[in-house]
Structures are given as structure tokens and as C-alpha cells.
VMD Tcl script that draws the C-alpha trace (Angstrom):
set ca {
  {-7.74 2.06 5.06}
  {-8.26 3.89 8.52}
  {-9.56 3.07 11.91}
  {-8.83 5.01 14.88}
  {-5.23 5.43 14.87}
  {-3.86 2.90 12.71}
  {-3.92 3.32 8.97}
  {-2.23 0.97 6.51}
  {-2.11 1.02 3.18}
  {-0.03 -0.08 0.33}
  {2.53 1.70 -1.85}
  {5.84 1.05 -3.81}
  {9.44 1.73 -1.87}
  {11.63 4.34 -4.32}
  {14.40 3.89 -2.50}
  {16.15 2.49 1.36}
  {18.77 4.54 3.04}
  {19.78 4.44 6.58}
  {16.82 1.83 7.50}
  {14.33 3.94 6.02}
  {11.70 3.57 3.07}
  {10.89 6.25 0.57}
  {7.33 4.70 -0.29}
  {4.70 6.33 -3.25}
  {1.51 5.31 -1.80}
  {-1.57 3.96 -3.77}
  {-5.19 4.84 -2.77}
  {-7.97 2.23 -2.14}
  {-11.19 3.04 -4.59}
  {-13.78 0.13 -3.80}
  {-11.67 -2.65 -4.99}
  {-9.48 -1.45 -6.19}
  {-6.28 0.85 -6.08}
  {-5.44 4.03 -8.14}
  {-2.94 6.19 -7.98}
  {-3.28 9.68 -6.75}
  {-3.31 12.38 -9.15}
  {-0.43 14.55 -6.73}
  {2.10 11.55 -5.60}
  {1.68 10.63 -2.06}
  {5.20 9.80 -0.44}
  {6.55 9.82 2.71}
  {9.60 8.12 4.48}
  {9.05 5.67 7.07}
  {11.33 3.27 8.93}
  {11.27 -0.56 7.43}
  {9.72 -1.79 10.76}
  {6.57 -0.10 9.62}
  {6.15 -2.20 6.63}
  {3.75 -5.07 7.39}
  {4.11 -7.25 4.26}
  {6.12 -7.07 0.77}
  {3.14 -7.90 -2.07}
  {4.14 -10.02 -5.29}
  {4.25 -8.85 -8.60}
  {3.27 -5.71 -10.13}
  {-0.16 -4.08 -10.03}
  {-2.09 -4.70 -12.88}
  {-4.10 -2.72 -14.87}
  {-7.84 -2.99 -14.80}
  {-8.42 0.04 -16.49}
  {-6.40 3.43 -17.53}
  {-6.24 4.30 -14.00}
  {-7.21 1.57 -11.94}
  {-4.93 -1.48 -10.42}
  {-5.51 -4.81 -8.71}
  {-3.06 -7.10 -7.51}
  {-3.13 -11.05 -7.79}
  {-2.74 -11.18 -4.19}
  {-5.45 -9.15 -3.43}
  {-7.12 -11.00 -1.22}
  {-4.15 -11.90 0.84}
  {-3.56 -7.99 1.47}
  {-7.09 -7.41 2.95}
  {-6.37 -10.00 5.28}
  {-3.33 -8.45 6.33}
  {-4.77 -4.98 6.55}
  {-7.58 -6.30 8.26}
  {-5.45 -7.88 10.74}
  {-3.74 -4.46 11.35}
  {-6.60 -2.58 12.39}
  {-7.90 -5.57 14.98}
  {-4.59 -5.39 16.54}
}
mol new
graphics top color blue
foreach p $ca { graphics top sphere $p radius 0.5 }
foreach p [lrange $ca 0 end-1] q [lrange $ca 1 end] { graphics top cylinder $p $q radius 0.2 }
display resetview
């Protein structure tokens, strides 16, 4: 998600070292999140993480996810880009 100069989105930590996150990010499509076709990662520091989401995504078709929370991380996103 994107406004302006904030962007959030969600993704899965690989790994912490030295108070950073190696994170594999998903990408939103409609309701849903996939994951891209060349991995997306990137290291960031933990204070850029806004929330930890529960469980695992799950499958809603061969290569689309939701996650139970879903709801709960629109509200958090959405909160992002007011702020």
C-alpha cells in the first residue's frame, strides 16, 4: 500500500542480526496477497516494523494468500498512512 511517502506492507523476517530485519515482502492483489514472482527483500531496522501478524498465510488459491487477521492488518496499515 502507498500514499505519499509512507508505504507499508507486509512480509516474512528471514533472519535478525545487529537490530536489523531481513524481510521477503508479499504484494497486495485486491484482497488479497501473493507473492512476487522475483523475491522482494530488503533489510530494515526492527523499529520499522509496525505489527507482528499471527499465523501463517493461508492459501486461497495456488498463488494467492489471506491471513485470519486480515482485517486487523488493514486497520493498521490504514492507520500508517493517516499518520
Amino acid at each position: 500500500m502507498l500514499c505519499g511517502n509512507v508505504c507499508a506492507v507486509v512480509g516474512e523476517i528471514q533472519s535478525i542480526t545487529d537490530g536489523n530485519a531481513t524481510i521477503s515482502f508479499m504484494k497486495r492483489s485486491g484482497k488479497y496477497f501473493i507473492w512476487p514472482v522475483k523475491p522482494d527483500t530488503d533489510t530494515l531496522p526492527l523499529s520499522e516494523i509496525l505489527c507482528s501478524i499471527d499465523g501463517e498465510p493461508i492459501p486461497v488459491s495456488k498463488t494467492r494468500f489471506q491471513f485470519a487477521n486480515a482485517a486487523e492488518i488493514d486497520a493498521v496499515l490504514m492507520q500508517t498512512l493517516i499518520e
